[in-house]
BALOBA-1460 file (C-alpha; in Angstrom, 3 decimals):
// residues 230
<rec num="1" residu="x" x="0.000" y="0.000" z="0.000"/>
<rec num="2" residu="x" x="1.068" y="3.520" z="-1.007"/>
<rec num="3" residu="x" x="0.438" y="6.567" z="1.391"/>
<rec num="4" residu="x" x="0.328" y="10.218" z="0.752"/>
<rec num="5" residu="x" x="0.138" y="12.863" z="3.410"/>
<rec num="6" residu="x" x="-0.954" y="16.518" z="2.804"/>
<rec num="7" residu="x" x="1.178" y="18.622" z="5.240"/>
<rec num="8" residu="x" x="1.628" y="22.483" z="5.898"/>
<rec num="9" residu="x" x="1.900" y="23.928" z="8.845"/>
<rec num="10" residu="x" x="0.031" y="26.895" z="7.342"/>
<rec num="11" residu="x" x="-4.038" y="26.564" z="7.755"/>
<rec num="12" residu="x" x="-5.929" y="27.945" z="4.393"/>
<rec num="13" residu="x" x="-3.760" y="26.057" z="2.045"/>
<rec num="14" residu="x" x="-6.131" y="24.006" z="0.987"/>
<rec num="15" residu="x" x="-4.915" y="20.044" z="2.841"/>
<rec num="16" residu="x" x="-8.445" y="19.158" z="2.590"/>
<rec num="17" residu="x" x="-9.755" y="19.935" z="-0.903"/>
<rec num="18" residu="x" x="-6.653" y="18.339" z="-1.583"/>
<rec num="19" residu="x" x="-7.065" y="15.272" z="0.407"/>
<rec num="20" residu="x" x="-10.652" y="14.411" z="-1.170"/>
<rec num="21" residu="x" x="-10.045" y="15.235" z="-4.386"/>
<rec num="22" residu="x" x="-6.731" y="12.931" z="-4.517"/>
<rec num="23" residu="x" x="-8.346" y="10.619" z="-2.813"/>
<rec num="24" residu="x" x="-11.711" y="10.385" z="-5.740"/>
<rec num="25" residu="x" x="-9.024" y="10.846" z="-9.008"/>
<rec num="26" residu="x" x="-6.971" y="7.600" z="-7.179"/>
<rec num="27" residu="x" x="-10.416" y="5.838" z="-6.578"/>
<rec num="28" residu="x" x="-12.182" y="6.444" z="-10.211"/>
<rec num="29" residu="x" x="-8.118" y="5.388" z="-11.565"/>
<rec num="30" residu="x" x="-8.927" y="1.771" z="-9.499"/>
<rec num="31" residu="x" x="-7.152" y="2.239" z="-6.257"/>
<rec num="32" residu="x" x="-9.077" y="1.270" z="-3.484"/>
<rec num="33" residu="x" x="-8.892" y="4.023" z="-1.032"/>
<rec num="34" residu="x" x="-8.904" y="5.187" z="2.587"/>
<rec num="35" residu="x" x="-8.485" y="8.811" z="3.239"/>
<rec num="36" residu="x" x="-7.443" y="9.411" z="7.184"/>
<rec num="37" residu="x" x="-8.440" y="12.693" z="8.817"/>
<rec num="38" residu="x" x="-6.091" y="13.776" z="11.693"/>
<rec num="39" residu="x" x="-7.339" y="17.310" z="12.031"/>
<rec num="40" residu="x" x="-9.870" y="17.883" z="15.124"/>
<rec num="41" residu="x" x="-11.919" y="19.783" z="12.991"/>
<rec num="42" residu="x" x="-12.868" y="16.610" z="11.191"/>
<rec num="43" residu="x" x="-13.378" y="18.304" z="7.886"/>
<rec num="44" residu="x" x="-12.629" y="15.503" z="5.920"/>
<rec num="45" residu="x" x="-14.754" y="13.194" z="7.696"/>
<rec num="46" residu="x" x="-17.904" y="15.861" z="7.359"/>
<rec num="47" residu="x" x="-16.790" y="15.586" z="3.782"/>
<rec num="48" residu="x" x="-17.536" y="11.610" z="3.777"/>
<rec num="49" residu="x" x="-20.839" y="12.309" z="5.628"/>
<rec num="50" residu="x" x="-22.268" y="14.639" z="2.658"/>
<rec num="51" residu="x" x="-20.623" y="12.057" z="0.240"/>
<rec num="52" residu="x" x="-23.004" y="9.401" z="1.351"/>
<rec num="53" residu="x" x="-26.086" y="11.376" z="0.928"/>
<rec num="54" residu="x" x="-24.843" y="12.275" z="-2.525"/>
<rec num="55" residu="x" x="-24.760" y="8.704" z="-3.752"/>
<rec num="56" residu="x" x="-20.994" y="9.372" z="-5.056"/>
<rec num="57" residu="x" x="-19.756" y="7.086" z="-7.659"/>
<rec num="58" residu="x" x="-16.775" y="6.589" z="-6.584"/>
<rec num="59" residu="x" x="-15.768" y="4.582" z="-3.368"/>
<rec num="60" residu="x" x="-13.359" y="6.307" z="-0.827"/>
<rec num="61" residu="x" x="-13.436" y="5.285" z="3.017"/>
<rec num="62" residu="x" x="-13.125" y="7.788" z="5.354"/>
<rec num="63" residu="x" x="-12.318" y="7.581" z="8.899"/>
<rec num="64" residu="x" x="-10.980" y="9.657" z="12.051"/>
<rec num="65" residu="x" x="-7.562" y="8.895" z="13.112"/>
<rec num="66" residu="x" x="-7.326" y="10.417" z="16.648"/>
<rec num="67" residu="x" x="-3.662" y="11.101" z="17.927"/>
<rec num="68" residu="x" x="-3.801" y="8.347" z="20.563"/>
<rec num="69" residu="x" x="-3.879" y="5.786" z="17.695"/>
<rec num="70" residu="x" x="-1.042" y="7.173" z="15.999"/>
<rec num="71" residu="x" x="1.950" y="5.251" z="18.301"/>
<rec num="72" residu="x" x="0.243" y="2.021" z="16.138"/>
<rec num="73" residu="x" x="0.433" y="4.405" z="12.799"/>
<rec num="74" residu="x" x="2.995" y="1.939" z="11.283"/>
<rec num="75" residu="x" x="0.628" y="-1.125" z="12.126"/>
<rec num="76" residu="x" x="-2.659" y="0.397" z="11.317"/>
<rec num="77" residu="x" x="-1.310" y="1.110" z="8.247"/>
<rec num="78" residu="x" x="-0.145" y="-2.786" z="7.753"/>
<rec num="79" residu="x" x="-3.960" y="-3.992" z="8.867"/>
<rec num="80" residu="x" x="-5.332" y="-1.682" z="5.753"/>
<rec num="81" residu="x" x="-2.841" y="-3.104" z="3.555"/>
<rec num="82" residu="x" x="-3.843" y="-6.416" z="4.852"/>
<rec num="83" residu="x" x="-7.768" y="-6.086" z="4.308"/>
<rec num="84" residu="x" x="-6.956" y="-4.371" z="0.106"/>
<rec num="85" residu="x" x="-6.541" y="-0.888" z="0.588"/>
<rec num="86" residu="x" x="-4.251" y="0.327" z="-2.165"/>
<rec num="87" residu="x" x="-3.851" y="3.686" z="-1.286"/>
<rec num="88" residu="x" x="-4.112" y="5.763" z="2.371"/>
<rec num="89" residu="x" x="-4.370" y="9.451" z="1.919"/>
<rec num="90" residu="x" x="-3.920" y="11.669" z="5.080"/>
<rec num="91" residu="x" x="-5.507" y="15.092" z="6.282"/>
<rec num="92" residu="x" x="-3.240" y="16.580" z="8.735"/>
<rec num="93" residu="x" x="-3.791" y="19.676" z="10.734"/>
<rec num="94" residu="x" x="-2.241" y="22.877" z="10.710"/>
<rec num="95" residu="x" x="0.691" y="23.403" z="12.931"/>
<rec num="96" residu="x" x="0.195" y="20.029" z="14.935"/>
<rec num="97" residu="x" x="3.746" y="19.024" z="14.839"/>
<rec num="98" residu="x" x="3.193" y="15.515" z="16.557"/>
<rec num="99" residu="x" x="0.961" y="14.701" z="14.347"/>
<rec num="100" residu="x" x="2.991" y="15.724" z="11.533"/>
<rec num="101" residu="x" x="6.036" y="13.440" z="12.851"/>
<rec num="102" residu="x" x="4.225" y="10.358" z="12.897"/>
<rec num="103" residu="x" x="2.946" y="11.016" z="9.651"/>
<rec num="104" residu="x" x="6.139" y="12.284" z="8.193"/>
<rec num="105" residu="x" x="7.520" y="9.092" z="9.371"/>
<rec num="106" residu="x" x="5.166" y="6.726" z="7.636"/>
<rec num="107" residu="x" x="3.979" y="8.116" z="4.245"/>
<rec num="108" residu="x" x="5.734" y="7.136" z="1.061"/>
<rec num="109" residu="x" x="5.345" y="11.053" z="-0.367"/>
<rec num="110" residu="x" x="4.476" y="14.245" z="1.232"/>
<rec num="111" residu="x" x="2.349" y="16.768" z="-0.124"/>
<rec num="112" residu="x" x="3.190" y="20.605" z="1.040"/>
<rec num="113" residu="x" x="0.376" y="22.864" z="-0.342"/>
<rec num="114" residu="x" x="1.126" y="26.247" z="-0.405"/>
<rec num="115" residu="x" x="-1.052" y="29.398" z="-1.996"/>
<rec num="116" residu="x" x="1.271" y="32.220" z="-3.776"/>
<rec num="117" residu="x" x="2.233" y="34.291" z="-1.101"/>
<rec num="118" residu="x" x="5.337" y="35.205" z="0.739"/>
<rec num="119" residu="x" x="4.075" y="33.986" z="4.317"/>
<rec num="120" residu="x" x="2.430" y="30.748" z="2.932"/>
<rec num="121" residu="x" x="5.979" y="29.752" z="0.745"/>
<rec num="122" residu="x" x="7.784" y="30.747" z="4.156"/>
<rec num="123" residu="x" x="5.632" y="28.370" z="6.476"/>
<rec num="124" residu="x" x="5.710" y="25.693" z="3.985"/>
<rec num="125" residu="x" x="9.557" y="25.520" z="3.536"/>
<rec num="126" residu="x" x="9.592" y="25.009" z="7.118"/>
<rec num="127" residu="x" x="7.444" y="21.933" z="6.978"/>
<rec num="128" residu="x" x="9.662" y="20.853" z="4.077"/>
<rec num="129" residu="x" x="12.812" y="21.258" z="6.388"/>
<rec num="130" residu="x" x="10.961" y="18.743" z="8.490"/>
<rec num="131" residu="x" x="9.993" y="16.242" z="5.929"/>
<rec num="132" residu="x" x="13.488" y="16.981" z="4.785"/>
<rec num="133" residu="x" x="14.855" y="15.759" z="8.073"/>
<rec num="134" residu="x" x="13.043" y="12.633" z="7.987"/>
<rec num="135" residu="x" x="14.203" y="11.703" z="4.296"/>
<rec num="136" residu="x" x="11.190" y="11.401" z="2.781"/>
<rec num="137" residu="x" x="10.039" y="12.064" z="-0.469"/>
<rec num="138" residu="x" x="8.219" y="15.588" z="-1.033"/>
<rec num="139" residu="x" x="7.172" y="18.147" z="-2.904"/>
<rec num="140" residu="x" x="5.477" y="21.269" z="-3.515"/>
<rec num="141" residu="x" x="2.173" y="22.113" z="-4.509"/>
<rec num="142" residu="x" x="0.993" y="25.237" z="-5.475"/>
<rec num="143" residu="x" x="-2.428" y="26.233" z="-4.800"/>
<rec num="144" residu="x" x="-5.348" y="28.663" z="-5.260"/>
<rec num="145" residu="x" x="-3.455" y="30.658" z="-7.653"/>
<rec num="146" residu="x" x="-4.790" y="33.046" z="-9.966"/>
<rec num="147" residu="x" x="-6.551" y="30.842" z="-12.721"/>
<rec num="148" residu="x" x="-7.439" y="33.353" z="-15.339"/>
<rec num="149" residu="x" x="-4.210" y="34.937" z="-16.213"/>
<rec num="150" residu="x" x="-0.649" y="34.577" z="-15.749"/>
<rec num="151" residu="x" x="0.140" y="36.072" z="-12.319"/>
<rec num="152" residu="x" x="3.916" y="37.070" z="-11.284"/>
<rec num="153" residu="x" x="3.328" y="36.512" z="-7.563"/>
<rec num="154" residu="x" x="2.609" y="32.715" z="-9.010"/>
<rec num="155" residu="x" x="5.721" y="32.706" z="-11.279"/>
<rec num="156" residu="x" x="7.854" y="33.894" z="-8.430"/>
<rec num="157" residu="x" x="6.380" y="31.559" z="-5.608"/>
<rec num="158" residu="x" x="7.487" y="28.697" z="-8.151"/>
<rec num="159" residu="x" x="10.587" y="29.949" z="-8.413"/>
<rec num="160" residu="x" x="11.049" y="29.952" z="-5.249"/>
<rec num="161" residu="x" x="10.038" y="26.519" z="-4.055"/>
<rec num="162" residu="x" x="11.759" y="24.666" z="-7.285"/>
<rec num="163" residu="x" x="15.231" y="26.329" z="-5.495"/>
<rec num="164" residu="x" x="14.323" y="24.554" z="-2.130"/>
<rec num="165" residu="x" x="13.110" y="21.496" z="-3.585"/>
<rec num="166" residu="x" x="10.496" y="19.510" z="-5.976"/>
<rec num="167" residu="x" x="7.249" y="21.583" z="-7.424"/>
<rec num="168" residu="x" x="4.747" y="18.698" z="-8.202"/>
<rec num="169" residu="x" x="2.721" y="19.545" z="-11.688"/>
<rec num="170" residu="x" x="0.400" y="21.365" z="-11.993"/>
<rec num="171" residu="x" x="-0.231" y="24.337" z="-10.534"/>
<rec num="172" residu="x" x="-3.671" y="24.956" z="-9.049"/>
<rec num="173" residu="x" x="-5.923" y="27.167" z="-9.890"/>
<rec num="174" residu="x" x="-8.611" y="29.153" z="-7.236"/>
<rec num="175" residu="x" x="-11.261" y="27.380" z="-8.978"/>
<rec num="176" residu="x" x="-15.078" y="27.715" z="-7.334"/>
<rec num="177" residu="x" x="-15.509" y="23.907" z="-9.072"/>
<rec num="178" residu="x" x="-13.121" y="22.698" z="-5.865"/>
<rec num="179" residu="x" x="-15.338" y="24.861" z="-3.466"/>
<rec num="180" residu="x" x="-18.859" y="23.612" z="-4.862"/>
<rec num="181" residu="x" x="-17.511" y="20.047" z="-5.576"/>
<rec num="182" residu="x" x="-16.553" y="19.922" z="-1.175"/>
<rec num="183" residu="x" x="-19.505" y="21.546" z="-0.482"/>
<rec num="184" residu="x" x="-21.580" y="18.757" z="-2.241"/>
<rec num="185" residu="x" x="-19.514" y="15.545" z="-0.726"/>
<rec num="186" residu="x" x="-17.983" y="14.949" z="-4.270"/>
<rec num="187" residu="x" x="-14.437" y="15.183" z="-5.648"/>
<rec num="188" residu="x" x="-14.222" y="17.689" z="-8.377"/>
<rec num="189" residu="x" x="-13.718" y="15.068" z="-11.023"/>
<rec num="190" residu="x" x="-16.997" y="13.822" z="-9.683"/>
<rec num="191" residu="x" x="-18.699" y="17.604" z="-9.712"/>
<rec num="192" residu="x" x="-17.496" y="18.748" z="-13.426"/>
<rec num="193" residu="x" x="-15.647" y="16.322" z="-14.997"/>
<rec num="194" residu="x" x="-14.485" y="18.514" z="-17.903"/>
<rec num="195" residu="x" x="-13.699" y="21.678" z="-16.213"/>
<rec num="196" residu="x" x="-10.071" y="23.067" z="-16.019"/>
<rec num="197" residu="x" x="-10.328" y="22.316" z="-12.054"/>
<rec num="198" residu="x" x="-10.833" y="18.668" z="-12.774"/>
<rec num="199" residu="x" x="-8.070" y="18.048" z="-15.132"/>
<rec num="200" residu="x" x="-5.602" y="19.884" z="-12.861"/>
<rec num="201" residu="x" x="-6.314" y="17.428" z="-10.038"/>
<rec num="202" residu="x" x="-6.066" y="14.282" z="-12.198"/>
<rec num="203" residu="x" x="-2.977" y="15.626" z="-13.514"/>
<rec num="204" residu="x" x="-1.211" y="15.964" z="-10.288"/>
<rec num="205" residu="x" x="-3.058" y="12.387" z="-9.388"/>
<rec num="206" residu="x" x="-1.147" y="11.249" z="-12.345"/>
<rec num="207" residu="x" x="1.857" y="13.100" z="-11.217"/>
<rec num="208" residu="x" x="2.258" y="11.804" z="-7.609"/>
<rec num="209" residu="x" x="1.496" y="8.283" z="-8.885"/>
<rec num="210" residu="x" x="4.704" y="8.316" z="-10.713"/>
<rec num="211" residu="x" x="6.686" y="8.997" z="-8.228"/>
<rec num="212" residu="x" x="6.078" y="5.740" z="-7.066"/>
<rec num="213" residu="x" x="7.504" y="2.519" z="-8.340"/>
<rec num="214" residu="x" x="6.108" y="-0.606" z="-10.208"/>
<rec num="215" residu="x" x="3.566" y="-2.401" z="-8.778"/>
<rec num="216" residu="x" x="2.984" y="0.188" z="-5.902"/>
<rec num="217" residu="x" x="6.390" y="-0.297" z="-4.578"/>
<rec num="218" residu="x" x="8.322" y="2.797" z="-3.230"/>
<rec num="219" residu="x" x="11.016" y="4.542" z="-5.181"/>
<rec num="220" residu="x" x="14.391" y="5.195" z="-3.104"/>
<rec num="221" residu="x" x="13.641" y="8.109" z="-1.071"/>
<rec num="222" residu="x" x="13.954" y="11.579" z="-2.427"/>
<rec num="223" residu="x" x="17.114" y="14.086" z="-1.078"/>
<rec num="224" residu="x" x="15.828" y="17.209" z="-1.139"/>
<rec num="225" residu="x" x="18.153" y="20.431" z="-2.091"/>
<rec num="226" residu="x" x="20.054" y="20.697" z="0.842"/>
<rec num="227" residu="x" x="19.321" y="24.264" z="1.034"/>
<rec num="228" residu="x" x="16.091" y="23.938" z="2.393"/>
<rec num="229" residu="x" x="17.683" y="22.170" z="5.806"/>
<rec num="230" residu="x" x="19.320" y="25.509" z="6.160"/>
């Protein structure tokens, strides 16, 4: 089983759009999926609650993973494996740096989304130090930026994060299809299949499945730039 974490210590970024959009492109591309929500808000789970009344077609489990559990994170993440989950997606929360270890320690890629502004590429590098740290593979992702014309502050924010480490493609645009798609318990490959929003997300679902190996095995881990443990 493969595992992807969406990490920032940054709230507003956009970890759980993220999260349940990932988590419907891997589904509808045959994974079977759980998505984990670690933030106390429970966003993600309130997610899976208007996803059953919406009949989705696309089957993604989603379940609270309080921090007491996540000593066992390592186990509970064999026991999925062991019952034919392919995938495990996590929601983390904002500045909860336990959390964030345990996670950090256990996913196969990390997933830093950051909007194009100087305070959100600052917070974000210093989750990428951590992940950085723990060796494993991670990259960028930049989010909510302007979608209907070329913006510098979005040129300059990639810039930016491509000199401390790996940008994932694309970038994503501040699309209302991602707001309306949450708001209805659907991914937004689910809510408007052919918009620009939707073919963003299953391009970077494409994106971060290649960065895994054959077969769902894990590539040798990642070395960031050394410049962003600086």
């Amino acid at each position: 089983m493969r595992t992807i974490a969406l990490l920032t210590q940054k709230g507003g970024a956009g970890r759980t759009t993220l999260a349940a959009c990932l988590a419907v492109a891997a589904a509808h591309a045959g994974e079977t999926v759980i998505a984990l929500d670690l933030d106390p808000q429970a966003s993600l789970l309130r997610w899976g609650k208007r996803r059953e009344a919406a009949n989705a077609p696309n089957k993604v489990v989603i379940e609270l993973l309080e921090g007491e559990r996540l000593p066992r994170l390592r186990a509970i993440l064999e026991g999925l494996a062991g019952v034919g989950f392919t995938i495990a997606i996590f929601d983390t929360a904002a500045a909860d740096s336990v959390a964030a270890h345990f996670v950090t320690e256990a996913a196969d890629l990390c997933l830093l989304p950051t909007r194009p502004t100087c305070l959100d590429v600052d917070a974000t590098a210093a989750t990428f130090r951590a992940v950085y740290l723990a060796k494993r593979r991670a990259a960028f992702v930049l989010n909510q930026c302007p979608p209907n014309y070329r913006s510098s502050r979005t040129s300059e924010s990639a810039k930016g994060l491509t000199h401390l480490g790996v940008l994932a493609e694309p970038t994503l645009g501040a699309r209302m299809d991602f707001q309306d798609a949450i708001s209805l318990g659907l991914g937004v490959t689910e809510y408007a299949r052919e918009g620009r929003a939707a073919g963003e997300i299953e391009a970077l679902w494409t994106w971060a499945r290649a960065q895994f190996g054959p077969q769902g095995q894990r590539l040798a881990d990642h070395q960031p730039s050394r410049q962003a443990a600086a």
